[in-house]
NULUMDO-433593 format. One record per residue (C-alpha): residue number from 1; residue in three letters; x, y, z. Coordinates in steps of 0.1 Angstrom, whole numbers, plus 2048, in hexadecimal, padded with zeros to 3 digits. Example, Ala and Ser with C-alpha at 12.3 -4.5 7.8 and 13.67 -1.06 7.14 Angstrom:
BEGIN
1 / ALA / 87B / 7D3 / 84E
2 / SER / 889 / 7F5 / 847
END
This chain:
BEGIN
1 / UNK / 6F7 / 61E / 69B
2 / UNK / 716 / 629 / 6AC
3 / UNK / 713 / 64A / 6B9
4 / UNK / 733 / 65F / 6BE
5 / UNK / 73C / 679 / 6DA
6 / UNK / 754 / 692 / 6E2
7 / UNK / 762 / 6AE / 6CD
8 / UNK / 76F / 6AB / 6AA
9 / UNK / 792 / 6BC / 6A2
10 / UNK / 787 / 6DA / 691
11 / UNK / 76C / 6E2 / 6B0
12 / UNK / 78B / 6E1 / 6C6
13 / UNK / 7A5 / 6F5 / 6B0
14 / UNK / 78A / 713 / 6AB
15 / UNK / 783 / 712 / 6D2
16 / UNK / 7A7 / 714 / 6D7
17 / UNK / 7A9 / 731 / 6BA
18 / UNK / 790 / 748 / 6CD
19 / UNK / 7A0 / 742 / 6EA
20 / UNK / 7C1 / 74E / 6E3
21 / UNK / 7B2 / 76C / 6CE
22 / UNK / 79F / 777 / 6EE
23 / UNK / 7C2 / 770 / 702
24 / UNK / 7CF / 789 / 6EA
25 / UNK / 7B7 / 7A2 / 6EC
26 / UNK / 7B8 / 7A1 / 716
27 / UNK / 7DA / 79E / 71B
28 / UNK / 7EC / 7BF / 713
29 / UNK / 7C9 / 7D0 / 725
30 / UNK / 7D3 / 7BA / 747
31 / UNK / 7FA / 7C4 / 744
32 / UNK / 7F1 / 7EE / 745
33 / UNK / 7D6 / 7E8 / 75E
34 / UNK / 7EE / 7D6 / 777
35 / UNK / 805 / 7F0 / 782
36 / UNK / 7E8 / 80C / 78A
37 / UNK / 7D8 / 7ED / 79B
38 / UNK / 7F6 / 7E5 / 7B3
39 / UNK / 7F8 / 80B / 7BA
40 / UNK / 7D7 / 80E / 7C4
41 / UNK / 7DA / 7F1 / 7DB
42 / UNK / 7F8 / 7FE / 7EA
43 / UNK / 7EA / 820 / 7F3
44 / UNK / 7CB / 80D / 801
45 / UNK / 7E5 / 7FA / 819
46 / UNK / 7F7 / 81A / 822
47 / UNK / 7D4 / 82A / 827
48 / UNK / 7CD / 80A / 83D
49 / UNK / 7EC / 80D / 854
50 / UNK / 7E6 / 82C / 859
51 / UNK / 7C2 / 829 / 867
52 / UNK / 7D3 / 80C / 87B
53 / UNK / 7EE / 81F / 889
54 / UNK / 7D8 / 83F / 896
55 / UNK / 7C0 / 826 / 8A8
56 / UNK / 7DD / 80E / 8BA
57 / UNK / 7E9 / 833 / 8C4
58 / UNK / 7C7 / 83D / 8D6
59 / UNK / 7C3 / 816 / 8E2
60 / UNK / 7E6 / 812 / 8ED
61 / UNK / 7E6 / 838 / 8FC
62 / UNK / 808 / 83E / 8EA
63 / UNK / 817 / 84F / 8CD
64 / UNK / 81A / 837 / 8B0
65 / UNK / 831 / 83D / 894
66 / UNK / 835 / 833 / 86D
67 / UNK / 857 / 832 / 85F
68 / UNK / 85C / 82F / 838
69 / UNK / 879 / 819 / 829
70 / UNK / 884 / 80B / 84B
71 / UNK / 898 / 7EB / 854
72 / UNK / 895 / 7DF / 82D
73 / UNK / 869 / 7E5 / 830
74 / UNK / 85A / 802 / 81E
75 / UNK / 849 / 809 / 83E
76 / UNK / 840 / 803 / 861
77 / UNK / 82F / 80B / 87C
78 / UNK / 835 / 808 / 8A2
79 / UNK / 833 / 817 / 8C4
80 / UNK / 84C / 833 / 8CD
81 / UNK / 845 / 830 / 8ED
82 / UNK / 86C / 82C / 8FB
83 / UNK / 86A / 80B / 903
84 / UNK / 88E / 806 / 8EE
85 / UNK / 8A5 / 826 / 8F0
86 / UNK / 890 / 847 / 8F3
87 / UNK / 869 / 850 / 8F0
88 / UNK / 85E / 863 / 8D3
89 / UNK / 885 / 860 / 8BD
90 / UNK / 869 / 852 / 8A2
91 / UNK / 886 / 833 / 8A0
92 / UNK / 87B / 810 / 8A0
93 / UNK / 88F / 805 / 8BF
94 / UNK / 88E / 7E5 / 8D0
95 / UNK / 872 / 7DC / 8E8
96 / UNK / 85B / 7F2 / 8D5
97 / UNK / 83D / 7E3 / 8C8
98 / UNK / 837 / 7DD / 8A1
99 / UNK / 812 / 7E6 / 899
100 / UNK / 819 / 7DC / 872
101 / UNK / 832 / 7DA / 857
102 / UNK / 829 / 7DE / 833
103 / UNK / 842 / 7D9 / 814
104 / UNK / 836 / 7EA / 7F5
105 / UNK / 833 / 7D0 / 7D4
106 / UNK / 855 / 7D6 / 7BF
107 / UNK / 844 / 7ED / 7A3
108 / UNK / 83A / 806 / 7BE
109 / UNK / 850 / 820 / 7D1
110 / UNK / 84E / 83C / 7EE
111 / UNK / 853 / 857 / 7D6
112 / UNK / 84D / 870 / 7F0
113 / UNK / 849 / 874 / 816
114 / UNK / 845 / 89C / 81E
115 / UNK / 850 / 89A / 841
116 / UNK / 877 / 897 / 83D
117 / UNK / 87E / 87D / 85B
118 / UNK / 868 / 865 / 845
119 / UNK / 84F / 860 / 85E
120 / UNK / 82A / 862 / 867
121 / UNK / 825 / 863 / 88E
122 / UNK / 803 / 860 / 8A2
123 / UNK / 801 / 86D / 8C4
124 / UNK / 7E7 / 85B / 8DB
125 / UNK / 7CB / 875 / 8D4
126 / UNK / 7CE / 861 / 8B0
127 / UNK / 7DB / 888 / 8A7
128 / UNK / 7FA / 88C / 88C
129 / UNK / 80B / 8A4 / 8A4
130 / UNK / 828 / 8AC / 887
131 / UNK / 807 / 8BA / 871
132 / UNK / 801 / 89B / 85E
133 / UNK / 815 / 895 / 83B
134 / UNK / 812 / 885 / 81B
135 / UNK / 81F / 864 / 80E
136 / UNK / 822 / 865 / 7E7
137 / UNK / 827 / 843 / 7D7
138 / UNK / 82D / 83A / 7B5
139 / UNK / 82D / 81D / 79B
140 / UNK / 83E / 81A / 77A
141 / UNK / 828 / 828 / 765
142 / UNK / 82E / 84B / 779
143 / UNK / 80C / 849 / 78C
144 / UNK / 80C / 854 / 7AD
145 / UNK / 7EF / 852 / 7C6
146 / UNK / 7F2 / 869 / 7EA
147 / UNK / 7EC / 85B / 80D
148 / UNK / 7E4 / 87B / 81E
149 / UNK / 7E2 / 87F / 848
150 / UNK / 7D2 / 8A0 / 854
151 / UNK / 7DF / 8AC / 873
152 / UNK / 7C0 / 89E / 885
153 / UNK / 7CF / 87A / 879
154 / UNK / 7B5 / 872 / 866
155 / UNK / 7C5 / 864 / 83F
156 / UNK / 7B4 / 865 / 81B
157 / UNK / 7C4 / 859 / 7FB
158 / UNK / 7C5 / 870 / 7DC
159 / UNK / 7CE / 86D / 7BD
160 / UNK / 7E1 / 888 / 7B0
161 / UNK / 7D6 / 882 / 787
162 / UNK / 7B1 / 88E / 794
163 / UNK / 7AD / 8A6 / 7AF
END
């Protein structure tokens, strides 16, 4: 006898016809969920170049200083310690170093920035010596999340939906 192997037609069409039924089903779910996932991730970053500024602050022993929409980046961050034009102007001038430059994904913008020179500046205690601020940023489904700095320096995210 001649045994046969594989999958017949049918077997194949009806994996195929689940398949695309579950592909259905997930689709639209992963679509909604992408945005609020992207915003989360970008507060997270902010969050993270925050912490990093306020420690290269203390280890560098000078006052470090985040800029929002700069130079075509939605922020960086860098030593304003007047090795370009003047110390503490909170510009980006030459010969100053970059401690990190973060772009935003293209769904997400700085809706928000309460202090009005658009900065966040560490002195090299780690300290917010302007009293801290908030970053508010915002995706396209009108979510926002809120990268906070105390005047100690220290940041927390919150989401303003759930206080």
């Amino acid at each position: 006898m001649k045994k046969n192997s594989g999958f017949s037609l049918v077997e194949l069409l009806t994996v195929m016809g689940v398949m695309a039924i579950m592909a259905a089903i997930a689709v639209p779910a992963w679509v909604t969920w992408l945005p609020t996932a992207r915003l989360k991730s970008a507060a997270r970053e902010l969050h993270s170049m925050m912490q990093i500024s306020r420690l290269a602050a203390v280890k560098y022993n000078t006052s470090v200083v985040i800029r929002f929409e700069h130079a075509g980046h939605d922020a960086i961050a860098f030593e304003d310690n007047g090795a370009g034009v003047a110390a503490g102007n909170e510009n980006f001038d030459d010969g100053e170093r970059i401690i990190k430059m973060f772009d935003l994904p293209a769904d997400i913008i700085v809706e928000n920035n309460t202090n009005s020179s658009k900065t966040i500046s560490y002195n090299s205690r780690g300290m917010a010596p302007s009293g801290g601020g908030t970053v508010t940023i915002k995706n396209t489904k009108d979510e926002k999340r809120e990268v906070i700095v105390s005047k100690s320096g220290h940041p927390r995210i919150k989401d303003p939906a759930n206080p």
